[in-house]
C-alpha positions in Angstrom: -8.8 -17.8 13.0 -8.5 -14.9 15.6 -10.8 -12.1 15.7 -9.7 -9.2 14.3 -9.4 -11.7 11.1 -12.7 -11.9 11.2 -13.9 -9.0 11.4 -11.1 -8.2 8.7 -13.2 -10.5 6.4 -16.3 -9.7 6.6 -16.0 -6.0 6.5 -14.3 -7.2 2.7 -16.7 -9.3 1.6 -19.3 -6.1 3.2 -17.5 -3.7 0.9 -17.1 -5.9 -1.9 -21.1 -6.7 -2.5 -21.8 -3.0 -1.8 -19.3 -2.2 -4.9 -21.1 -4.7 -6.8 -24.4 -4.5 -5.9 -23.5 -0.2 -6.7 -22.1 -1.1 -9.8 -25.0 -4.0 -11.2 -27.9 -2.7 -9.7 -30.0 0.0 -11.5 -31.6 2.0 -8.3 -31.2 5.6 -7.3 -29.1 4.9 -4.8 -26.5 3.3 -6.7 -23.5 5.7 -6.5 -24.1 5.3 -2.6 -23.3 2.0 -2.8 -20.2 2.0 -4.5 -19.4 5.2 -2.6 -20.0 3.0 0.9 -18.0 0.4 -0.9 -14.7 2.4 -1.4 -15.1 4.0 2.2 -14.9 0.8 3.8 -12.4 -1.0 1.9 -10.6 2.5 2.4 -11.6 3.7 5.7 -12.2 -0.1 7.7 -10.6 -2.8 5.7 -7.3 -1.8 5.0 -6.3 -0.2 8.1 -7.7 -3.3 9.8 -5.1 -5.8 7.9 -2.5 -3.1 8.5 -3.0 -3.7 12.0 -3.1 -7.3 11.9 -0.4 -7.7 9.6 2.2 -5.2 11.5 1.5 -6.0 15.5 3.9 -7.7 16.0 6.5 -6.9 13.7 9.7 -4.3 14.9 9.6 -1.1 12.5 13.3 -1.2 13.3 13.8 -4.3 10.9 12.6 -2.2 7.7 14.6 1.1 8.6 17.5 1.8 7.2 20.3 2.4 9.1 24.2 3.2 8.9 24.5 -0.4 10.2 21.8 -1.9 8.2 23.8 0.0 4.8 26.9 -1.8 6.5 25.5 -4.8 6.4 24.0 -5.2 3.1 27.7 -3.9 1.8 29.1 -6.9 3.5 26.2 -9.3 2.3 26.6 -8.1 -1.3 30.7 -8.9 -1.0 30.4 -12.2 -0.2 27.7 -12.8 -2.8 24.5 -13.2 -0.9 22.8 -10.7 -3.0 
């Protein structure tokens, strides 16, 4: 697994028993917990897998473009689609 996987993970399974623990444990700090939760699924996880997820993809493959348009014309005549 590489790294930034990792770290990926455990800052999930960090948020996840803070929203837990918030939500199961009867203490005054409570709402601080599930607050902390949220932030880091929010604030750490997600951008995280983002990151991992989108490195080493080309943003130009999901835009759409007079040419891309063209093409799925052309795909959708001959029955791809």
């Amino acid at each position: 697994m590489k790294f930034i996987k990792i770290i990926t993970f455990i800052a999930f399974i960090a948020s996840m028993t803070s929203l837990v623990c918030g939500f199961t444990m009867d203490v005054t700090y409570s709402q601080k917990l599930i607050g902390f939760g949220v932030m880091g699924i929010f604030f750490i996880v997600f951008p995280l897998f983002s990151y991992y997820r989108w490195k080493d993809k080309d943003p130009k493959d999901y835009m759409i473009t007079k040419d891309s348009i063209k093409k799925m014309r052309e795909n959708q005549k001959q029955g791809k689609y």
